[in-house]
PyMOL Python script that loads the backbone (N, CA, C, O; Angstrom):
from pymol import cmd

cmd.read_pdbstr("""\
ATOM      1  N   UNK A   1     -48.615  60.163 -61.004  1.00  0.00           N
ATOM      2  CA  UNK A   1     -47.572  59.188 -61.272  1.00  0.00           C
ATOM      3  C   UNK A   1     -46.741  59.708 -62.451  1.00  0.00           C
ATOM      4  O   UNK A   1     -47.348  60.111 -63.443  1.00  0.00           O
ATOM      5  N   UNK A   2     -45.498  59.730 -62.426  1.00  0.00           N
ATOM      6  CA  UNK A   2     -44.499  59.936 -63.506  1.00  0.00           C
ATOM      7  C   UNK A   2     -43.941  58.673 -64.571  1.00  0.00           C
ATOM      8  O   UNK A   2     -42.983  57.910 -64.692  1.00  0.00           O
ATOM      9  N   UNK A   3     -45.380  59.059 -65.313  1.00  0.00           N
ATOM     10  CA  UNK A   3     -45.006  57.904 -66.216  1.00  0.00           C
ATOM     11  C   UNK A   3     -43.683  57.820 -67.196  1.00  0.00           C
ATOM     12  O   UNK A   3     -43.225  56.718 -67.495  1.00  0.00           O
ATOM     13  N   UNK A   4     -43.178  58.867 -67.610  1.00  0.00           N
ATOM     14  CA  UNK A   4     -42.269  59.483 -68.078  1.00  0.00           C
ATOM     15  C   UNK A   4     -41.002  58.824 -67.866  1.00  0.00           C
ATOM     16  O   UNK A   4     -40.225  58.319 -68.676  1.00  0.00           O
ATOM     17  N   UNK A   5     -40.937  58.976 -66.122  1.00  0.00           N
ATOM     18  CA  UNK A   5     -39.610  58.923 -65.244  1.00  0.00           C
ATOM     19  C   UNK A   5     -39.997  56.929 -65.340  1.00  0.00           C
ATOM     20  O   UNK A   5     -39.126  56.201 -65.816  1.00  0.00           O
ATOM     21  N   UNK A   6     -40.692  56.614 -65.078  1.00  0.00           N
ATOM     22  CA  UNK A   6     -40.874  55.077 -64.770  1.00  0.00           C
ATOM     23  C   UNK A   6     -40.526  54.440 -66.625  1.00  0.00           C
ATOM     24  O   UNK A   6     -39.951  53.412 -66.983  1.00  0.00           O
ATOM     25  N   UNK A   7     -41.064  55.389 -67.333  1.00  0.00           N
ATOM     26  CA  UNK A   7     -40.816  54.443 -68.880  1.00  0.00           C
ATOM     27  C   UNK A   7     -39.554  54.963 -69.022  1.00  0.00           C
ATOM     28  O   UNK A   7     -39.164  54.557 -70.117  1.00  0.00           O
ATOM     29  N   UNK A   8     -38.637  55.690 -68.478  1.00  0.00           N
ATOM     30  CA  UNK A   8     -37.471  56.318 -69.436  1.00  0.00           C
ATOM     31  C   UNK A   8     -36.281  54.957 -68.710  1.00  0.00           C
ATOM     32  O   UNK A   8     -35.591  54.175 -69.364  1.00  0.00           O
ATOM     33  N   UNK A   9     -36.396  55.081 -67.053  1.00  0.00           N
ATOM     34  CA  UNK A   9     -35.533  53.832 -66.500  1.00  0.00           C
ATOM     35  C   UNK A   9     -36.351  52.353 -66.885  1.00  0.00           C
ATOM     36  O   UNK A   9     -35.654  51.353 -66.717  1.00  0.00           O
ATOM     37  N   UNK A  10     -37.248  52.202 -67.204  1.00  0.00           N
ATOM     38  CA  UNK A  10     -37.885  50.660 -67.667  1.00  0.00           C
ATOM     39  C   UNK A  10     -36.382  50.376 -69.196  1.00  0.00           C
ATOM     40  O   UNK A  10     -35.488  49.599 -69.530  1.00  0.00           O
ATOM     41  N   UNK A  11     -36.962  51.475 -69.541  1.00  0.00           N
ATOM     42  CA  UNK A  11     -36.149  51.545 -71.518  1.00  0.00           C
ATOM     43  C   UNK A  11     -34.115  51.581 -71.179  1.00  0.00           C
ATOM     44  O   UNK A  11     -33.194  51.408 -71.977  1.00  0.00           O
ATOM     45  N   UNK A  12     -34.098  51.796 -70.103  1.00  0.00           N
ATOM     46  CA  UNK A  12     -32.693  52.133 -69.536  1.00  0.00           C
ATOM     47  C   UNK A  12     -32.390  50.258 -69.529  1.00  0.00           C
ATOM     48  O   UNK A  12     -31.835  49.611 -70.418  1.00  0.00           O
ATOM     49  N   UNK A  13     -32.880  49.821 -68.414  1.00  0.00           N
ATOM     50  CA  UNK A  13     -33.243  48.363 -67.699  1.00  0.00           C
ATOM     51  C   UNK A  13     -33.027  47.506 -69.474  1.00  0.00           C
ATOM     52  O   UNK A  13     -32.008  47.079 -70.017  1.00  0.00           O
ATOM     53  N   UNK A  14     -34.106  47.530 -69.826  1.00  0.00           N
ATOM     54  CA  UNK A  14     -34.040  47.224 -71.742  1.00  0.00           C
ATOM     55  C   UNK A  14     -32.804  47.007 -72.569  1.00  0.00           C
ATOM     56  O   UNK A  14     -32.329  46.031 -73.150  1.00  0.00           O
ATOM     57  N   UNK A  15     -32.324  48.714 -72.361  1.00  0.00           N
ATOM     58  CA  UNK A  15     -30.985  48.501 -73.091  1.00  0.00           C
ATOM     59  C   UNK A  15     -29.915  47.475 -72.427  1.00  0.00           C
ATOM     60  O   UNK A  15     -29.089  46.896 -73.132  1.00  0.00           O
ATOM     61  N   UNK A  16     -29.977  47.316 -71.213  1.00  0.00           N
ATOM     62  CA  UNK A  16     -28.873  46.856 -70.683  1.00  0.00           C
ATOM     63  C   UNK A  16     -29.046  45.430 -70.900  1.00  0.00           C
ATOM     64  O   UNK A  16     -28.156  44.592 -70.749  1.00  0.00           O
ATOM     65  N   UNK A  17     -30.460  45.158 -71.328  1.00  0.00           N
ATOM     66  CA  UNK A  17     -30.653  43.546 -71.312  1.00  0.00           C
ATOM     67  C   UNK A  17     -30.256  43.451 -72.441  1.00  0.00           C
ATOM     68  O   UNK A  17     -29.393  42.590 -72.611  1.00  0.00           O
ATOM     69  N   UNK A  18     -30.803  44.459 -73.954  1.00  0.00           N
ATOM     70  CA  UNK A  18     -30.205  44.178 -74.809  1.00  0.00           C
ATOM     71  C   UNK A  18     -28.188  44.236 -75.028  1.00  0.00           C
ATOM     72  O   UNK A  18     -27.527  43.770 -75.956  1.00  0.00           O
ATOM     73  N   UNK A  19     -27.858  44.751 -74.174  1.00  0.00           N
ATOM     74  CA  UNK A  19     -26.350  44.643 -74.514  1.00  0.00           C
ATOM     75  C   UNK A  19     -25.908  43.428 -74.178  1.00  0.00           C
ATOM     76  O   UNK A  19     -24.941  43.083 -74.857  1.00  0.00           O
ATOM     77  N   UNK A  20     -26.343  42.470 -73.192  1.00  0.00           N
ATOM     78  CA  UNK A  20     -26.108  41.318 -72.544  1.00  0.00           C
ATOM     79  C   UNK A  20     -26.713  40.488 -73.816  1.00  0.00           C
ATOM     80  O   UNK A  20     -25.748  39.894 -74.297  1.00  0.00           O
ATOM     81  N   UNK A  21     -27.837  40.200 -74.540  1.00  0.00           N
ATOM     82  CA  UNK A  21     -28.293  39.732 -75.551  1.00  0.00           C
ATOM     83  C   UNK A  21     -27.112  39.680 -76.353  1.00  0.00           C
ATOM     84  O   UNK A  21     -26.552  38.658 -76.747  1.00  0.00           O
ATOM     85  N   UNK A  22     -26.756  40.950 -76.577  1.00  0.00           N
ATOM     86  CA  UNK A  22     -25.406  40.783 -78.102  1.00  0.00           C
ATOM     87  C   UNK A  22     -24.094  40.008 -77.514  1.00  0.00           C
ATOM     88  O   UNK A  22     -23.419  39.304 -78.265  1.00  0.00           O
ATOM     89  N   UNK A  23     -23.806  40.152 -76.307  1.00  0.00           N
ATOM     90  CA  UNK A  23     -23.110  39.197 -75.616  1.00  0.00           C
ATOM     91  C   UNK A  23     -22.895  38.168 -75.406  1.00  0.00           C
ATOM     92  O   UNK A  23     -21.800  37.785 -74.996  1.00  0.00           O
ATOM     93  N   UNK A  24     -24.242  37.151 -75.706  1.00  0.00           N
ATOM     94  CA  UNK A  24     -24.219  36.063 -76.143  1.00  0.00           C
ATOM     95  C   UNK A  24     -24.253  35.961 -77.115  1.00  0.00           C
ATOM     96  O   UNK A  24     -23.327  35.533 -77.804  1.00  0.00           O
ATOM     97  N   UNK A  25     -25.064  36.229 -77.412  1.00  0.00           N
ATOM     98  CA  UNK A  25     -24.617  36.369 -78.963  1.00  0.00           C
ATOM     99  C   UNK A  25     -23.593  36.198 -79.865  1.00  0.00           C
ATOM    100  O   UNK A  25     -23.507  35.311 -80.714  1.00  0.00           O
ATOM    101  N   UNK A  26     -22.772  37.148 -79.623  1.00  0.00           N
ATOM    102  CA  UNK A  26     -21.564  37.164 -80.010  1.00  0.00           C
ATOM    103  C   UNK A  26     -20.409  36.121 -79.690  1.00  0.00           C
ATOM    104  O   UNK A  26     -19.431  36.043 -80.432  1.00  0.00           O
ATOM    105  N   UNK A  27     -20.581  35.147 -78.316  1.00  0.00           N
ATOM    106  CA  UNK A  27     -20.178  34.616 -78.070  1.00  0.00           C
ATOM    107  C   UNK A  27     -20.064  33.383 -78.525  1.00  0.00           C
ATOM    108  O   UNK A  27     -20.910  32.489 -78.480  1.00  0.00           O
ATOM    109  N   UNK A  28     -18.705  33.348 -79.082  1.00  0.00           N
ATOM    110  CA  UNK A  28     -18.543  32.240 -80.625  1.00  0.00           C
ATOM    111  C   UNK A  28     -18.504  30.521 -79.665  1.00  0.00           C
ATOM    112  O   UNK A  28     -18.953  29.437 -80.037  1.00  0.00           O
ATOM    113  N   UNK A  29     -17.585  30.991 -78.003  1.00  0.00           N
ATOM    114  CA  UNK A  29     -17.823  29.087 -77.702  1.00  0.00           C
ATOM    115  C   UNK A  29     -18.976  28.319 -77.610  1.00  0.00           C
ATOM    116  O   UNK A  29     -19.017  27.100 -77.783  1.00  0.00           O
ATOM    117  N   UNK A  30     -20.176  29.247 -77.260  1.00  0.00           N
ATOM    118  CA  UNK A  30     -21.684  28.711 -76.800  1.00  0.00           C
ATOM    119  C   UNK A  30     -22.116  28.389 -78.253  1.00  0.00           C
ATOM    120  O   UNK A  30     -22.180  29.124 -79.239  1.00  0.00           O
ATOM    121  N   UNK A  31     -22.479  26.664 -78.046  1.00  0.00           N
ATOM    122  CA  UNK A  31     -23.303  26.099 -78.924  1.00  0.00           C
ATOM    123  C   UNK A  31     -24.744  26.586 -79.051  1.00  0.00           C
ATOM    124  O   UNK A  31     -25.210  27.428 -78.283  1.00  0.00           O
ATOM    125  N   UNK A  32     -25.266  26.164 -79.804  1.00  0.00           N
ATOM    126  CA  UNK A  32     -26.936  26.693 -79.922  1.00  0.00           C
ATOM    127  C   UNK A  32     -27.715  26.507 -79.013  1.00  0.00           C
ATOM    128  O   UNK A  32     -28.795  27.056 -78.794  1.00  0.00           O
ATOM    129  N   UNK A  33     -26.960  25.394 -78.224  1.00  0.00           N
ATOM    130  CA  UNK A  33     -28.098  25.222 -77.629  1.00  0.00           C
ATOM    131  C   UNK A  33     -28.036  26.086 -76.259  1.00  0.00           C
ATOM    132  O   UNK A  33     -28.918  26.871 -75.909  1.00  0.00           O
ATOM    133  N   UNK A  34     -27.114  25.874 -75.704  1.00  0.00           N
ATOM    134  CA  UNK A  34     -26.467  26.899 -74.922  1.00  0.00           C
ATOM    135  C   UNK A  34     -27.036  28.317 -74.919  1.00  0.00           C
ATOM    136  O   UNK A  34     -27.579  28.927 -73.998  1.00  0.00           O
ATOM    137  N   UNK A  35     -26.762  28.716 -76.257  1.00  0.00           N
ATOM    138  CA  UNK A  35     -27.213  30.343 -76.462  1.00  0.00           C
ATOM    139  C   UNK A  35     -28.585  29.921 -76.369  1.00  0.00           C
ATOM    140  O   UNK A  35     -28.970  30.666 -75.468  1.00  0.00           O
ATOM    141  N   UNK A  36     -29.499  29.285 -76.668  1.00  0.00           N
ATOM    142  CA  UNK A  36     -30.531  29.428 -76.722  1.00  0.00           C
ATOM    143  C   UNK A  36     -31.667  29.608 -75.264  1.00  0.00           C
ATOM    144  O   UNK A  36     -32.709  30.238 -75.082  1.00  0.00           O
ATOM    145  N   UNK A  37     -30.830  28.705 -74.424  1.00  0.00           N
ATOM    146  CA  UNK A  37     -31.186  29.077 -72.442  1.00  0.00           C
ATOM    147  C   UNK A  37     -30.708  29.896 -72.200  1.00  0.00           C
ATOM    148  O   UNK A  37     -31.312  30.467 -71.292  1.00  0.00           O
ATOM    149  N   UNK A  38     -29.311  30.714 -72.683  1.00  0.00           N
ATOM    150  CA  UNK A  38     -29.302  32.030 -71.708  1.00  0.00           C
ATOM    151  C   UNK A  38     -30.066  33.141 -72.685  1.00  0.00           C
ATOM    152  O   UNK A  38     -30.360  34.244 -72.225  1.00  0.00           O
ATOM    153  N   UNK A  39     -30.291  32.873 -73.710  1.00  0.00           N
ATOM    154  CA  UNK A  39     -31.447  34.161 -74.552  1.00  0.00           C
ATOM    155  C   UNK A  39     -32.842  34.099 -73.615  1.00  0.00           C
ATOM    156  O   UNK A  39     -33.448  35.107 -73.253  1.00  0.00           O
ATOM    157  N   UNK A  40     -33.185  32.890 -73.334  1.00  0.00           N
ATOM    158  CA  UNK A  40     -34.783  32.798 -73.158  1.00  0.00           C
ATOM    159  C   UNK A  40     -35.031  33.994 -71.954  1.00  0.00           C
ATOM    160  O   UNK A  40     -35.805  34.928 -72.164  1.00  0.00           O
ATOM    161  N   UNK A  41     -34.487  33.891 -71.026  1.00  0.00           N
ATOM    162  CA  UNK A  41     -34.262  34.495 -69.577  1.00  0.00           C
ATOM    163  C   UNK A  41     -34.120  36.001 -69.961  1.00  0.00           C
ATOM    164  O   UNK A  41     -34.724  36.881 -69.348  1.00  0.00           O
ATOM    165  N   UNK A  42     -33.490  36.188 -70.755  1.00  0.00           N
ATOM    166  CA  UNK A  42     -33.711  37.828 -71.348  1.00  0.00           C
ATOM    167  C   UNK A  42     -34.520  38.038 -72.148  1.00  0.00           C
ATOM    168  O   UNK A  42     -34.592  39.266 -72.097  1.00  0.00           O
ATOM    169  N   UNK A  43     -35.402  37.631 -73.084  1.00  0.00           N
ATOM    170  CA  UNK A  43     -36.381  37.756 -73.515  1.00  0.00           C
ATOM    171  C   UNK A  43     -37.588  37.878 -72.671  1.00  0.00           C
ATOM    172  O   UNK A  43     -38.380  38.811 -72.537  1.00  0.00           O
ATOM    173  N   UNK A  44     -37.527  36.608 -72.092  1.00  0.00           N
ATOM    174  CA  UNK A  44     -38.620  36.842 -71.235  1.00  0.00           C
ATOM    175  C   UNK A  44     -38.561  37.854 -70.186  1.00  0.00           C
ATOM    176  O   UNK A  44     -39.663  38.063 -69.679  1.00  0.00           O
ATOM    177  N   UNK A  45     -37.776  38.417 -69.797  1.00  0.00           N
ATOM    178  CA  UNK A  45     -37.426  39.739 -68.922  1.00  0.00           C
ATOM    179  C   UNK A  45     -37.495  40.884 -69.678  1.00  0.00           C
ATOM    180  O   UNK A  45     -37.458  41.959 -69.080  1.00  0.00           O
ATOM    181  N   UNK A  46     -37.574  40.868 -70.697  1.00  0.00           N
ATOM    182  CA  UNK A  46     -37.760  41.842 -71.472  1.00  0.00           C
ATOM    183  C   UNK A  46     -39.430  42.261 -71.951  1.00  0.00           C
ATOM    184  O   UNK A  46     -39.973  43.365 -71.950  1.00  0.00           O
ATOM    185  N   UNK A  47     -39.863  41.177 -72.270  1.00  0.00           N
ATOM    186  CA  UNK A  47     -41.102  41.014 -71.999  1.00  0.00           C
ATOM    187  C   UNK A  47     -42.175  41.287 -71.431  1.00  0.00           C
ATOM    188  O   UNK A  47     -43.220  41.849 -71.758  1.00  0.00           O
ATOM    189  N   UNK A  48     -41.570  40.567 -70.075  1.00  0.00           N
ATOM    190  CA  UNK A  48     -42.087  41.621 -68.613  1.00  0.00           C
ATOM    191  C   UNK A  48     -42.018  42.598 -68.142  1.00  0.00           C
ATOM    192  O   UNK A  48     -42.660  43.058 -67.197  1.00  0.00           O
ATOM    193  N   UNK A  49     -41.008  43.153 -68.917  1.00  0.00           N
ATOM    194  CA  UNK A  49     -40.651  44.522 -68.283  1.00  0.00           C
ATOM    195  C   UNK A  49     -42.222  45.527 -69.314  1.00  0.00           C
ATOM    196  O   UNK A  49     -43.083  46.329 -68.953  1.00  0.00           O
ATOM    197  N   UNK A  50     -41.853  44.856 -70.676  1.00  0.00           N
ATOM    198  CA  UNK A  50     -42.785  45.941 -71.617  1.00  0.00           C
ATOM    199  C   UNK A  50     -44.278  45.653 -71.596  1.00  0.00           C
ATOM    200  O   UNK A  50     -45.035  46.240 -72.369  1.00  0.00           O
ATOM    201  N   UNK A  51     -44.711  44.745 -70.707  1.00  0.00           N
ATOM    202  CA  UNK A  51     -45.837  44.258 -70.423  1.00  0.00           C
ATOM    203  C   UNK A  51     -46.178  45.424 -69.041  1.00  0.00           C
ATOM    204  O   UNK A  51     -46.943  46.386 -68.975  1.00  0.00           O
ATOM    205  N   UNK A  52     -45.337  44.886 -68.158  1.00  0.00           N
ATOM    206  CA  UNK A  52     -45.331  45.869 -66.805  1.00  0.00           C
ATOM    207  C   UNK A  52     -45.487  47.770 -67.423  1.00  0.00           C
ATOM    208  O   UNK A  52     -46.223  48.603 -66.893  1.00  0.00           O
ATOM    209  N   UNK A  53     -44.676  47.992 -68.492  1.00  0.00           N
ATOM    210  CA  UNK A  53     -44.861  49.648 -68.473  1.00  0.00           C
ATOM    211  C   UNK A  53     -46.309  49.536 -69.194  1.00  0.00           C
ATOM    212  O   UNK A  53     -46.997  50.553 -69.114  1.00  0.00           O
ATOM    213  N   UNK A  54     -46.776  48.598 -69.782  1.00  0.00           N
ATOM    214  CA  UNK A  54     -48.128  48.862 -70.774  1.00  0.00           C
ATOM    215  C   UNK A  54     -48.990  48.595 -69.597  1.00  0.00           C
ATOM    216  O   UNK A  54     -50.075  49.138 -69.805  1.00  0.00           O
ATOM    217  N   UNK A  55     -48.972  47.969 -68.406  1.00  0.00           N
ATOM    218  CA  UNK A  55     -49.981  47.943 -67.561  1.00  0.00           C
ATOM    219  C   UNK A  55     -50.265  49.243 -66.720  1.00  0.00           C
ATOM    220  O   UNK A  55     -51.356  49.624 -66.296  1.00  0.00           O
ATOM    221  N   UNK A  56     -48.968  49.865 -66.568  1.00  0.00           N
ATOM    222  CA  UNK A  56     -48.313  51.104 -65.598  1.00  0.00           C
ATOM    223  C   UNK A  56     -49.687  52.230 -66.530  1.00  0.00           C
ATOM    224  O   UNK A  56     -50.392  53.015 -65.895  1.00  0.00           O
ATOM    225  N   UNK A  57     -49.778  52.082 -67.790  1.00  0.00           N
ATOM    226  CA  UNK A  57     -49.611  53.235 -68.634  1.00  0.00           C
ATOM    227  C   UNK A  57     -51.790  53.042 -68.424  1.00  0.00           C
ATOM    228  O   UNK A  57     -52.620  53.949 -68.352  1.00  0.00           O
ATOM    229  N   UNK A  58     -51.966  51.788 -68.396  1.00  0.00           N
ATOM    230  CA  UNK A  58     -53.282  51.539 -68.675  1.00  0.00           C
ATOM    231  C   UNK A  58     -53.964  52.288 -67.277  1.00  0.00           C
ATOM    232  O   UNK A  58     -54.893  53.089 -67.375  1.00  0.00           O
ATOM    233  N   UNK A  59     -53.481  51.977 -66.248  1.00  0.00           N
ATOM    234  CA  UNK A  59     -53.593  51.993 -64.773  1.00  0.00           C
ATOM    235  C   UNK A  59     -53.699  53.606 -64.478  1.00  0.00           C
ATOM    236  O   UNK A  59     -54.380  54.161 -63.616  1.00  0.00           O
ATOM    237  N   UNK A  60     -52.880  54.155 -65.387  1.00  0.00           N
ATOM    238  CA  UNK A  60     -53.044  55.986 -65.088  1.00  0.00           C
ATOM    239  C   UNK A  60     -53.528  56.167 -66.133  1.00  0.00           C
ATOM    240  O   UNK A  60     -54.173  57.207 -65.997  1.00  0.00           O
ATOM    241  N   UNK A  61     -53.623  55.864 -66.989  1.00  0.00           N
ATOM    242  CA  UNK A  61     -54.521  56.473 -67.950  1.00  0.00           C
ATOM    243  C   UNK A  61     -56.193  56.293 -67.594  1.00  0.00           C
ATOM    244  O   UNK A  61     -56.844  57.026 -68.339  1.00  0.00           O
ATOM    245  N   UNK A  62     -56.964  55.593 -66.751  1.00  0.00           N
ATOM    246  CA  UNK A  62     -57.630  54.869 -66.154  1.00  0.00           C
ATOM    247  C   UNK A  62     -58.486  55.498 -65.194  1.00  0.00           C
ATOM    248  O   UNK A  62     -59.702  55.680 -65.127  1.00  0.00           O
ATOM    249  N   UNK A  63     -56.857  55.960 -63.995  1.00  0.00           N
ATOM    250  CA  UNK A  63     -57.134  57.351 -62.825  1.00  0.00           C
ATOM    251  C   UNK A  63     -57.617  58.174 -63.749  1.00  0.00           C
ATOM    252  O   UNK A  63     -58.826  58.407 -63.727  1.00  0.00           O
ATOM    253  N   UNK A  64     -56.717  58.830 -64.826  1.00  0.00           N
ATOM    254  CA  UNK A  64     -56.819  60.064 -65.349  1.00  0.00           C
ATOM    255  C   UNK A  64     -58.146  59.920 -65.943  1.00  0.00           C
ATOM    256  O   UNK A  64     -58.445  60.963 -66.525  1.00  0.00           O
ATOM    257  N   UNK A  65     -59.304  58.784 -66.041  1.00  0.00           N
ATOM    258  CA  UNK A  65     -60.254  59.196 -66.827  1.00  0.00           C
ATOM    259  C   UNK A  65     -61.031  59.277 -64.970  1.00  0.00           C
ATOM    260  O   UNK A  65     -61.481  60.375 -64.644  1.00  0.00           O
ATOM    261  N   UNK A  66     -61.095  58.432 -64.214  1.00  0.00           N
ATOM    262  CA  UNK A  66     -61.823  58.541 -63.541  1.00  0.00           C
ATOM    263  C   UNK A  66     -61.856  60.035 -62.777  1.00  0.00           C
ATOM    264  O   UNK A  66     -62.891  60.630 -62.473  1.00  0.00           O
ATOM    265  N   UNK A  67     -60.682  60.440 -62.569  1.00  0.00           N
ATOM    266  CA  UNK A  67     -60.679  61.749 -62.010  1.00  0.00           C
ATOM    267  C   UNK A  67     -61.549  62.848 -62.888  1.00  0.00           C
ATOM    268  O   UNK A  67     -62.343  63.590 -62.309  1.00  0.00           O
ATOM    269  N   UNK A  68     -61.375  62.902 -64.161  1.00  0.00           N
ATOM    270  CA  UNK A  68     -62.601  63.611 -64.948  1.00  0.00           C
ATOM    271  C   UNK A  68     -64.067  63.370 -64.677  1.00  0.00           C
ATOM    272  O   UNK A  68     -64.942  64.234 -64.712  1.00  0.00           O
ATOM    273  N   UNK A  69     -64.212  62.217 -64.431  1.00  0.00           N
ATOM    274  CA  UNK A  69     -66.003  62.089 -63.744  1.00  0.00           C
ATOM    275  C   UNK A  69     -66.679  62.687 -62.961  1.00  0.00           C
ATOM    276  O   UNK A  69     -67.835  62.326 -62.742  1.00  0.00           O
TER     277      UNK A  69
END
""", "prot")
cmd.dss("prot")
cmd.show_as("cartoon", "prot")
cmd.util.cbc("prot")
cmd.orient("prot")
């Protein structure tokens, strides 16, 4: 498995959520509260995503011991 190639587009996926983050962000009409439902949805996608590569990473690191046995 190319963990490499799978964490480099996960971190790609990331940035793009973070540019959408500063987007609201930045966005002076959205009240707080407002900003605060469209942040959650990217956080939590963000989340998942760095949860998903730490599972990816556990999962071959895992093979790679069993294949040594």
């Amino acid at each position: 498995m190319n963990i490499n190639f799978i964490e480099k587009k996960l971190n790609e996926i990331i940035t793009e959520l973070e540019k959408e983050v500063m987007e609201v962000l930045m966005d002076e009409s959205l009240g707080k509260g407002e900003t605060n439902l469209r942040m959650k949805p990217l956080a939590s996608t963000k989340q998942i995503l760095l949860n998903a590569l730490e599972s990816i990473k556990m999962v071959d690191k895992l093979a790679k011991e069993d294949l040594k046995k």
